[in-house]
C-alpha positions in Angstrom: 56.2 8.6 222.7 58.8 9.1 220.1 59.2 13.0 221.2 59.9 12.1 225.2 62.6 9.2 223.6 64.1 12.1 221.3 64.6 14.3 224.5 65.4 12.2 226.4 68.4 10.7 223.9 69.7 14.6 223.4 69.7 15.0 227.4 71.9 12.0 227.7 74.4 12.7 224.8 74.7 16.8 226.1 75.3 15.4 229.6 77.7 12.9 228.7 79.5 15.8 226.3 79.8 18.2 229.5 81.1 15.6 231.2 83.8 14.9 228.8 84.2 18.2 228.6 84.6 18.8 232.3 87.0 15.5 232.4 89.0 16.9 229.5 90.0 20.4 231.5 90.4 18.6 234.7 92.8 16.5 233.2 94.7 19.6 231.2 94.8 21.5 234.7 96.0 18.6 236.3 98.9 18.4 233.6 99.6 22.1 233.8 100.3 22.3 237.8 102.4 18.9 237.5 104.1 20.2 234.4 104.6 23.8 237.2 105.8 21.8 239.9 108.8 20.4 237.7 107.6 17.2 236.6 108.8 15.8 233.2 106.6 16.1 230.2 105.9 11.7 230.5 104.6 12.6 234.2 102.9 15.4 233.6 100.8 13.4 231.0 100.5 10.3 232.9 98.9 12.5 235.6 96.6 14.0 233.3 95.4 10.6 232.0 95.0 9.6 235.7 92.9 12.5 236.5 90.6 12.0 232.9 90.3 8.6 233.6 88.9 9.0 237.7 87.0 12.1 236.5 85.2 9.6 233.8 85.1 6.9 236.6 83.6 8.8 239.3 80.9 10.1 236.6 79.8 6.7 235.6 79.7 5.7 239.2 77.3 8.2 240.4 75.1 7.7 237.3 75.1 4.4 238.2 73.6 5.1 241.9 71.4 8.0 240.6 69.9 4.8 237.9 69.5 2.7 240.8 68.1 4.6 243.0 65.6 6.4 240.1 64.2 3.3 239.2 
């Protein structure tokens, strides 16, 4: 019992690392090609945080339908 709730804690905090992770480059990319295109350093980083923030989003919704439809 207290193994399976071990691995099962360690698969949830390395998922939700990777997809920090992921969220994190996403959002530096997105910066970089608005940054390329001429934007100004306060829109390049406002389009970052947009693209963190719907990379998070769109993560949490799909766990969410993945939880409901699991259980």
């Amino acid at each position: 019992m207290y193994w399976e709730l071990a691995v099962t804690v360690a698969v949830v905090l390395l998922t939700t690392a990777v997809i920090v992770v992921f969220a994190l480059l996403a959002a530096a990319g997105a910066g970089v090609l608005a940054r390329l295109d001429g934007a100004t350093y306060p829109a390049a980083l406002t389009r970052a945080a947009v693209t963190f923030a719907a990379v998070i989003t769109l993560a949490s919704t799909v766990a969410s339908v993945f939880a409901t439809l699991l259980t």
